[in-house]
C-alpha distance (Angstrom), angle and dihedral (degrees) to the residues before:
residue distance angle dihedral
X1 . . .
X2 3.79 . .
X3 4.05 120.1 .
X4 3.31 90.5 -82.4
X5 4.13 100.5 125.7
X6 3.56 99.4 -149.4
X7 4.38 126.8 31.9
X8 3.54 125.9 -119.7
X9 3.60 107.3 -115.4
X10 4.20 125.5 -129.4
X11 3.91 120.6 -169.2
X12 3.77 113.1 -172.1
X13 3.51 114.0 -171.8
X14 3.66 143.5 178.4
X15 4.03 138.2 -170.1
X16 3.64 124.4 -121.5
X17 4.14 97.1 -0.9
X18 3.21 115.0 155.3
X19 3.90 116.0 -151.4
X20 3.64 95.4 -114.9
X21 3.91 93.5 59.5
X22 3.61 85.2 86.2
X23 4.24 127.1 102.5
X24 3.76 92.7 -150.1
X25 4.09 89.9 52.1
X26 3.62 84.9 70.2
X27 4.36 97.3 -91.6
X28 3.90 102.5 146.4
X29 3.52 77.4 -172.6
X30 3.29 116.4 64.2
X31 4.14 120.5 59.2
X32 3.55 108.2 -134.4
X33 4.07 105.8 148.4
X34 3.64 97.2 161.6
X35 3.43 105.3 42.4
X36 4.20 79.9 46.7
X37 3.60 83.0 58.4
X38 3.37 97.2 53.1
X39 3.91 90.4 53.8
X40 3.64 91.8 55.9
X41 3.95 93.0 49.5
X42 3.87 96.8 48.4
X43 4.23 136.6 -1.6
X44 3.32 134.7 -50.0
X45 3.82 124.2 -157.1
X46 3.55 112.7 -150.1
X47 3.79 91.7 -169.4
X48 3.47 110.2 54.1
X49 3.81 121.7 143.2
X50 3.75 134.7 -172.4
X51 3.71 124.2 -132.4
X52 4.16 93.2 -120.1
X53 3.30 137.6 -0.2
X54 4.15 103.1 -111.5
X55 3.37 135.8 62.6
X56 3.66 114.1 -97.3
X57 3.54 103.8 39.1
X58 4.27 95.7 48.4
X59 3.90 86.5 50.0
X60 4.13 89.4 44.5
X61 4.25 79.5 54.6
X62 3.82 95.4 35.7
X63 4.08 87.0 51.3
X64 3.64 103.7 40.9
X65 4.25 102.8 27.0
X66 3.09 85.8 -123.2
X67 4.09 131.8 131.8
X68 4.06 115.3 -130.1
X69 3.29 104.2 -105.4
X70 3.94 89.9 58.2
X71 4.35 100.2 42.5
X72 3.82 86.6 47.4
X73 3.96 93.3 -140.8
X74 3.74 91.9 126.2
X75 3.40 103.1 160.5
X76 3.65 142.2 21.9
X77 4.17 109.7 -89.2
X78 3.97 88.8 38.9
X79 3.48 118.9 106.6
X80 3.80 134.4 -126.2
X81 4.14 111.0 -103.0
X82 3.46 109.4 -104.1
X83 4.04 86.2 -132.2
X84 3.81 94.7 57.5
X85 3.50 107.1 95.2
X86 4.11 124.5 -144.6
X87 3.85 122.5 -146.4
X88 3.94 94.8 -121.1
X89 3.57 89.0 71.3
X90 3.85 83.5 53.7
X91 3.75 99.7 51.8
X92 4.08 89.3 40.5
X93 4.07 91.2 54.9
X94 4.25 83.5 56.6
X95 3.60 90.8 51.5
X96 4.16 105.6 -88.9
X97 3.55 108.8 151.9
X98 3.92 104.2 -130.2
X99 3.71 135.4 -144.4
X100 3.52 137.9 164.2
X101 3.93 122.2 -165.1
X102 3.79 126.2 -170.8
X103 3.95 121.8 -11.7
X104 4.09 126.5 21.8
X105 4.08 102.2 165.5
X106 3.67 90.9 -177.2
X107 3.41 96.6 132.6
X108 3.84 139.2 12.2
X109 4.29 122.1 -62.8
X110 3.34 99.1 160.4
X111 4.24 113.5 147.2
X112 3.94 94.5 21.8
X113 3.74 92.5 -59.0
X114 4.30 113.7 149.4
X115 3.77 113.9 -111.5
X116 4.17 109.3 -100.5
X117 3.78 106.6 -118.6
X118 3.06 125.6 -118.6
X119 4.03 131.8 -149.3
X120 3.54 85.3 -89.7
X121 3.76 110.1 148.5
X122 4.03 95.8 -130.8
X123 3.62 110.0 139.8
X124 3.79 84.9 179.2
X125 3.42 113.2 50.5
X126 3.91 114.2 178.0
X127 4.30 91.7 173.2
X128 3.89 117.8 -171.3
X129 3.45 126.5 158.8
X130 3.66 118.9 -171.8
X131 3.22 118.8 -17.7
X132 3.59 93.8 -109.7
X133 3.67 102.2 42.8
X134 3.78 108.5 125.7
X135 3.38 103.6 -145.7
X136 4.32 126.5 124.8
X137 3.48 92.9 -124.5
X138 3.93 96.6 57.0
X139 4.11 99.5 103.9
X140 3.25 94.6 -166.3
X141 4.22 87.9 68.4
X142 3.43 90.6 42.3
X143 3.53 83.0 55.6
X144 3.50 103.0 46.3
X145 3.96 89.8 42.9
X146 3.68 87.0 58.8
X147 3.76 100.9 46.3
X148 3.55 111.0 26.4
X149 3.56 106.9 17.2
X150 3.68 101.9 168.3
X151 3.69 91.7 54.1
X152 4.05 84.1 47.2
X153 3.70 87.1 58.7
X154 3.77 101.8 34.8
X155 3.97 81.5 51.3
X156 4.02 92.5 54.2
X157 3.95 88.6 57.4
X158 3.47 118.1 101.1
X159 3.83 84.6 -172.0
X160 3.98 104.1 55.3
X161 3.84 126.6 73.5
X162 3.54 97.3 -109.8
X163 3.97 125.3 85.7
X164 3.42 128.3 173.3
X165 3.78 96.0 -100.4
X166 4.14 93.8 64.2
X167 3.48 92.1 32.0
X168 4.30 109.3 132.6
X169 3.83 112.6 -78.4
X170 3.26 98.8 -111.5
X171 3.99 96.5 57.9
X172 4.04 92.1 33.3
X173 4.30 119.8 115.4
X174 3.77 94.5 -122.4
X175 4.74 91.6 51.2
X176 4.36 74.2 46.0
X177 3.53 95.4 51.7
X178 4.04 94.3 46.5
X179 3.99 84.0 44.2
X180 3.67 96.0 59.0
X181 3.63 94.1 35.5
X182 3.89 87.0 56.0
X183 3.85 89.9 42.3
X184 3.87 90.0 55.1
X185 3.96 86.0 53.4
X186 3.64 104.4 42.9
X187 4.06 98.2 51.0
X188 4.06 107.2 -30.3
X189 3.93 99.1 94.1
X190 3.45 135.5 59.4
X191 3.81 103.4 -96.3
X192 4.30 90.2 -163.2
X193 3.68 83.3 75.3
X194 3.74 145.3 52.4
X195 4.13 112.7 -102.6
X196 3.78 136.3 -138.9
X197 4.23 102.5 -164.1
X198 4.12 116.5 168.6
X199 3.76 117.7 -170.9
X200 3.49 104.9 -152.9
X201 3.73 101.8 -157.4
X202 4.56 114.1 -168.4
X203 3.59 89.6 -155.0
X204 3.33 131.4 130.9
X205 3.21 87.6 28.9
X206 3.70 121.3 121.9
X207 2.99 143.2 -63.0
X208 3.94 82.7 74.1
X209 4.00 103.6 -128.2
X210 3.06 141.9 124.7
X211 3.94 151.3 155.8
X212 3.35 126.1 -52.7
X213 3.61 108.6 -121.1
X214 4.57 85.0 56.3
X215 3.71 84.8 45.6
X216 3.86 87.4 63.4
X217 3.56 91.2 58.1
X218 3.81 100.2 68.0
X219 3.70 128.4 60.2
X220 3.76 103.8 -157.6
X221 3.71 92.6 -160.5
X222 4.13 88.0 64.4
X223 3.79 99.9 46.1
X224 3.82 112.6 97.9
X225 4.01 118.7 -92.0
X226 4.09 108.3 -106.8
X227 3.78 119.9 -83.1
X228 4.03 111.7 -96.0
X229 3.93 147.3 47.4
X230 3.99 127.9 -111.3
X231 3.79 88.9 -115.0
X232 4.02 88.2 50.7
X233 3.97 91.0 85.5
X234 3.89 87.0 54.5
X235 3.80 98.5 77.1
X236 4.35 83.1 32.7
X237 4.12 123.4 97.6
X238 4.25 101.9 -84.4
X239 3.63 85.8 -111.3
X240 3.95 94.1 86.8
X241 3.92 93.9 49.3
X242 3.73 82.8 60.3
X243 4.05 99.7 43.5
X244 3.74 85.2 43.8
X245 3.83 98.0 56.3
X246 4.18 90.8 45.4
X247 3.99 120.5 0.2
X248 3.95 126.9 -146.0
X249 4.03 92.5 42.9
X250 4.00 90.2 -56.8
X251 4.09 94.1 -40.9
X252 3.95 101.0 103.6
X253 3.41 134.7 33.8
X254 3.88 120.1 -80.3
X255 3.65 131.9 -135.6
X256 4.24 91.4 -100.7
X257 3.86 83.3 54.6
X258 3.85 89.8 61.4
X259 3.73 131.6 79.7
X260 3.62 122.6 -123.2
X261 4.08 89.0 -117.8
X262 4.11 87.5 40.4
X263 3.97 86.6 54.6
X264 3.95 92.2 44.8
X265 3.55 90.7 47.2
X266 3.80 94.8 44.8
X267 4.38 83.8 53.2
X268 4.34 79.9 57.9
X269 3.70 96.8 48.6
X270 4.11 84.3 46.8
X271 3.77 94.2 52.1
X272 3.62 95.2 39.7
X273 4.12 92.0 55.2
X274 4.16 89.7 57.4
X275 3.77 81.4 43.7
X276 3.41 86.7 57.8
X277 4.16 95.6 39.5
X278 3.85 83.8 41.7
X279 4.02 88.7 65.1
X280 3.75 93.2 49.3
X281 3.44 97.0 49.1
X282 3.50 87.1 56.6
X283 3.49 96.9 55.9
X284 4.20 94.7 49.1
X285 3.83 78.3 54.7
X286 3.49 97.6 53.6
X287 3.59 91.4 40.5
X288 3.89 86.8 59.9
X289 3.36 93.1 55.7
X290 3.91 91.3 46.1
X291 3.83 93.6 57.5
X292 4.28 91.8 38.7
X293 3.69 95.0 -109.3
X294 3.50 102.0 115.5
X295 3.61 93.8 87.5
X296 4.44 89.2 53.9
X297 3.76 99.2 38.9
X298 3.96 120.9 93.5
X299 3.81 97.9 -149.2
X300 4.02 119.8 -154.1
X301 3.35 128.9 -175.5
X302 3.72 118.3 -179.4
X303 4.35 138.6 128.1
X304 3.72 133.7 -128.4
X305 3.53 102.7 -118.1
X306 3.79 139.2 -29.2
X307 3.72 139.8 -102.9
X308 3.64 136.6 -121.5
X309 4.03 95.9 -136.2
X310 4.26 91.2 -172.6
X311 4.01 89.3 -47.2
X312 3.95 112.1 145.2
X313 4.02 86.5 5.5
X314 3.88 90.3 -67.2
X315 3.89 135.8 109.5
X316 3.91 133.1 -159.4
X317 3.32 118.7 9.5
X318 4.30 134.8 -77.9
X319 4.10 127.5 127.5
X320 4.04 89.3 -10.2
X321 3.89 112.6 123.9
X322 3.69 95.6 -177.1
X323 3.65 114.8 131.3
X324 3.61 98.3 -108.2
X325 3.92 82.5 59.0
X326 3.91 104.2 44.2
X327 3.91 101.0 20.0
X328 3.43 120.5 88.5
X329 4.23 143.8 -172.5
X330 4.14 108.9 -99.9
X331 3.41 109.4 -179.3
X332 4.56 119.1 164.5
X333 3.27 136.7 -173.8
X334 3.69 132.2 -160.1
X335 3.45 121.9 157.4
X336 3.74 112.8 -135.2
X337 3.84 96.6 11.0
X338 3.25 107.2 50.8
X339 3.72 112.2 60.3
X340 3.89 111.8 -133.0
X341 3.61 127.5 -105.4
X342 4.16 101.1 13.4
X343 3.42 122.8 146.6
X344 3.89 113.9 -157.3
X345 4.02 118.6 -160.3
X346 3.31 98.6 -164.6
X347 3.85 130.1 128.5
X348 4.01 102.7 -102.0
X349 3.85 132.7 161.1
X350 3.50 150.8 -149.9
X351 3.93 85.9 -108.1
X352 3.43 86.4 68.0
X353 3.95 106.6 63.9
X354 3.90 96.4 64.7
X355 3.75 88.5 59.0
X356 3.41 99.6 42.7
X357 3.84 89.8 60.4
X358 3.30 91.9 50.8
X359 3.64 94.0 47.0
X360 4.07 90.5 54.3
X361 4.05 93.6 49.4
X362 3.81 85.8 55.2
X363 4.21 90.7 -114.8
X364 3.83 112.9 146.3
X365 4.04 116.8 -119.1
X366 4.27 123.3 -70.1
X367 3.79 96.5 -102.5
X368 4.24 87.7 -119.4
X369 3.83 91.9 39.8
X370 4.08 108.7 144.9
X371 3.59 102.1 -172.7
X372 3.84 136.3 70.5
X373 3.58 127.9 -115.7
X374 4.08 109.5 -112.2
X375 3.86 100.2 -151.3
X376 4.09 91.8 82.8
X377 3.92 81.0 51.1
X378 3.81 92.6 51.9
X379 3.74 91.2 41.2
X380 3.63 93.9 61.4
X381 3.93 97.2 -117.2
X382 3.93 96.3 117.7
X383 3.38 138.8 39.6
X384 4.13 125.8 -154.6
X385 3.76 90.0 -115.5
X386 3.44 101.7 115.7
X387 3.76 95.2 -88.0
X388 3.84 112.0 78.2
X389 3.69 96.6 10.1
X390 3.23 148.2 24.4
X391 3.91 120.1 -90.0
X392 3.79 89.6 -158.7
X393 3.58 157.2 72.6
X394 3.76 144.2 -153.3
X395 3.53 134.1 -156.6
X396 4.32 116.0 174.6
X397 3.83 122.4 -176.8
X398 4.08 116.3 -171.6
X399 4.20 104.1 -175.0
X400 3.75 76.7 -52.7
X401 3.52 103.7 167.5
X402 3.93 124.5 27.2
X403 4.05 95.9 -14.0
X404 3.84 113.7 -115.9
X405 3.58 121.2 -149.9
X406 2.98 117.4 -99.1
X407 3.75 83.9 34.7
X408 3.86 114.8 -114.3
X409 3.94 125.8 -142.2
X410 3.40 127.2 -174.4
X411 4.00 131.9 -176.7
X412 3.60 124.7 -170.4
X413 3.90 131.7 -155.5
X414 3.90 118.9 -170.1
X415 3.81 109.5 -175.5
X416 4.25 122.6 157.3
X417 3.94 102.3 -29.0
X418 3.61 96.9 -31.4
X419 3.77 132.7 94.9
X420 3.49 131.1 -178.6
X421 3.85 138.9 -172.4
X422 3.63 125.8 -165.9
X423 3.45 115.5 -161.4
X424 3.70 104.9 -152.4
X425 4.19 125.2 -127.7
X426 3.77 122.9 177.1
X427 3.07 135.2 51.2
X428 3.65 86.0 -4.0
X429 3.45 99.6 61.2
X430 4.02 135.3 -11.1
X431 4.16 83.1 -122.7
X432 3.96 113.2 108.0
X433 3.72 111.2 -98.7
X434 3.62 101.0 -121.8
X435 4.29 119.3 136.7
X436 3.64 144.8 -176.8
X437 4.10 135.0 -100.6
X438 3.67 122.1 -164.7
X439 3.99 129.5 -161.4
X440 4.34 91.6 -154.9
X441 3.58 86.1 174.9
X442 3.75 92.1 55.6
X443 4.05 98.9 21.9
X444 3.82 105.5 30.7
X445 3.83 88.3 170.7
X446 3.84 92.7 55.7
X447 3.53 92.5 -134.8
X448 4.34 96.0 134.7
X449 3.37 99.0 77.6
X450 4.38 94.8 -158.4
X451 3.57 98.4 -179.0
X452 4.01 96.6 114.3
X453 3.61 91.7 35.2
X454 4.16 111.8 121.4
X455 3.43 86.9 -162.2
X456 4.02 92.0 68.2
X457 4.19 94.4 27.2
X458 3.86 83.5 114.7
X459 3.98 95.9 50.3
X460 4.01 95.1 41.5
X461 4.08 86.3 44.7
X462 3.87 90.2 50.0
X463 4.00 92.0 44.2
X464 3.96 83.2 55.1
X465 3.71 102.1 56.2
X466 3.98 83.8 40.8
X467 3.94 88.5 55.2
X468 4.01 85.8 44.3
X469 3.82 86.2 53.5
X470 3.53 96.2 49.0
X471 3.75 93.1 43.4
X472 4.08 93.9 57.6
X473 4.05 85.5 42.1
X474 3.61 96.9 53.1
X475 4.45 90.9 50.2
X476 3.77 111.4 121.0
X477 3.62 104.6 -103.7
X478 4.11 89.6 158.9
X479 4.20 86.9 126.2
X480 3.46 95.9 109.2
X481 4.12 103.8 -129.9
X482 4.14 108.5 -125.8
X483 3.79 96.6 -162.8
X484 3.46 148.6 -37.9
X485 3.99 104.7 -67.0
């Protein structure tokens, strides 16, 4: 690292990757050279999970390092409190230059309406939702209305062939996203000071398009079938028969509702939109090096949650806490402390990222902080035994996504090579309480569901007293206590 005192921070993130949509996790599938790249240069963390499966709440936790139940944005269409404080705010009161490009989602924007603000820190503040949402303060619109106004309109039509997701490269969200990120770099920030930018990308998000030319790429025929059986969701919580036959709580199409070919060619359309990230990335990289910041800049790459892509019989995302749902890519880079090419197994979250930043700008912890800051972890000075860090993770969904009725809630524990999910019945919800345990050492796939087994009754029973422990640790007991009565 140069003399520079404190590094320039990049965030790179995507929506709706799941952590196996990734060359250097071992996908001889996918074609992801850059981000492969960026493995090689830094670390990647093969066990990285988010705090819930949808949007809002895992960027509420990602924001604040903070679990669910503690931020209170449990679902998406809630919005952030306004006394729950989020580390860019931090790093802007030391002097980071902040910017934000693409997709916030803490707080509602449902109908058109302009995501609320919070006390964010962003100086720049380059907000898009989806790329479809019709609302003034989308730049990316304004944008596309200014530059390539017949695709802007052609876009808008519900009628005409062309949608914003296989719109031409050069007018699409995710080539906008790299733009403005690469804008920010070149002459947008305030080069006296240290910078925090995060490019928000919406891609590969559903619906599963994209242009032409990263169509090509794929043959849909050649990409392996999804992961499950029909008969898996037998020995499965009820729950999944009923996201399979319609996702979203009945408002999108569900796996059963999809051809085999249609789900093959949706897996293409997937690929081809990291493809298409992939590319981008790679020129922010090289745009780095260009302007000699490459060797200041802690570059992250990482997602907010997965998706199910036809896996266990189920598509898009909801109450699932399968790893394709709540595990996620984590790839950093830091020349000159973080050694090249390392691959770390242990349990990490998305708790951890705010303060790890805040760690590397030499900024004490957020008073309610949650998570733990992952540079000790890289440094070798603690081990996940226990003793140092934690040896767990935790994953909570609260009618998160589209709300089912009766609601459904979900909390997952992953701890050593078990995981288990309790889906939760009175007086949460009128839905049994049944749940879910996973041997990943034995069943990486998670496809023996060994819940009901007597065999493991001792091992699920122990994982639920550990979840109960975790549950009471992870309360928000932030009020500092001013004496004894």
């Amino acid at each position: 690292m140069s003399e520079q005192r404190r590094p320039n921070i990049l965030l790179l993130c995507t929506d709706q990757q799941r952590y196996d949509a990734l060359g250097a996790q071992g996908n001889e599938h996918i074609a992801t050279p850059n981000l492969d790249r960026l493995a090689r240069q830094g670390v990647r963390f093969d066990n990285c999970y988010v705090q819930n499966p949808v949007c809002a709440p895992s960027r509420a936790s990602l924001m604040t390092s903070r679990y669910v139940h503690a931020h209170g944005l449990w679902a998406n269409g809630v919005s952030l409190p306004d006394t729950e404080r989020i580390f860019t705010r931090d790093l802007a009161d030391a002097g980071y230059d902040c910017g934000l490009v693409g997709k916030f989602h803490l707080a509602p924007c449902i109908g058109g309406r302009e995501e609320k603000r919070h006390d964010d820190g962003f100086r720049v503040f380059r907000w898009a939702h989806d790329p479809g949402h019709d609302s003034q303060a989308n730049q990316y619109h304004r944008w596309l209305e200014e530059k390539f106004p017949r695709w802007y309109d052609e876009a808008r039509d519900p009628a005409s062939p062309v949608q914003f997701g296989n719109l031409p490269v050069e007018a699409h969200l995710t080539r906008w996203t790299a733009e403005e990120t690469i804008g920010f770099l070149r002459d947008g920030r305030d080069e006296s000071t240290p910078f925090f930018c995060v490019a928000n990308f919406y891609d590969p998000h559903h619906p599963f398009e994209a242009p032409p030319e990263y169509l090509d790429r794929y043959d849909a025929e050649t990409l392996p079938e999804p992961v499950g059986s029909p008969d898996e969701l037998d020995s499965k919580p009820a729950i999944y028969t009923e996201a399979s036959k319609r996702s979203y709580a009945g408002h999108a199409r569900g796996f059963a509702e999809y051809t085999p070919d249609e789900v093959q060619r949706a897996k293409a359309a997937y690929y081809a939109m990291v493809s298409f990230i992939d590319d981008e990335v790679g020129r922010i990289l090289d745009v780095l090096d260009e302007l000699g910041l490459s060797d200041d800049t802690i570059v992250v790459f990482t997602s907010d949650h997965g998706e199910m892509l036809g896996d266990h019989q189920l598509m898009l995302k909801g109450p699932m806490m399968f790893d394709c749902a709540v595990r996620v890519p984590l790839l950093m880079r830091w020349p000159g402390v973080v050694e090249p090419g390392v691959v770390r197994d242990e349990l990490v979250q998305w708790i951890d990222l705010a303060p790890t930043f805040l760690e590397a700008a030499g900024l004490p912890p957020m008073p309610a902080q949650q998570g733990q800051s992952l540079l000790p972890l890289i440094r070798g000075e603690v081990v996940a035994d226990g003793i140092g860090f934690r040896d767990w993770a935790l994953s909570e969904h609260r009618n998160s996504s589209h709300p089912y009725d009766p609601p459904v809630s979900t909390t997952m524990l992953r701890h050593d090579r078990w995981k288990v999910v309790v889906h939760h019945g009175a007086p949460v919800t009128s839905r049994d309480r049944t749940g879910e345990l996973y041997d990943l050492l034995a069943d990486p796939d998670e496809l023996v569901n060994l819940w009901d087994d007597p065999a493991h009754t001792h091992v699920r029973l122990t994982l639920q007293e550990k979840l109960l422990d975790v549950l009471v640790a992870t309360e928000d007991r932030s009020q500092p206590r001013e004496g004894y009565w």
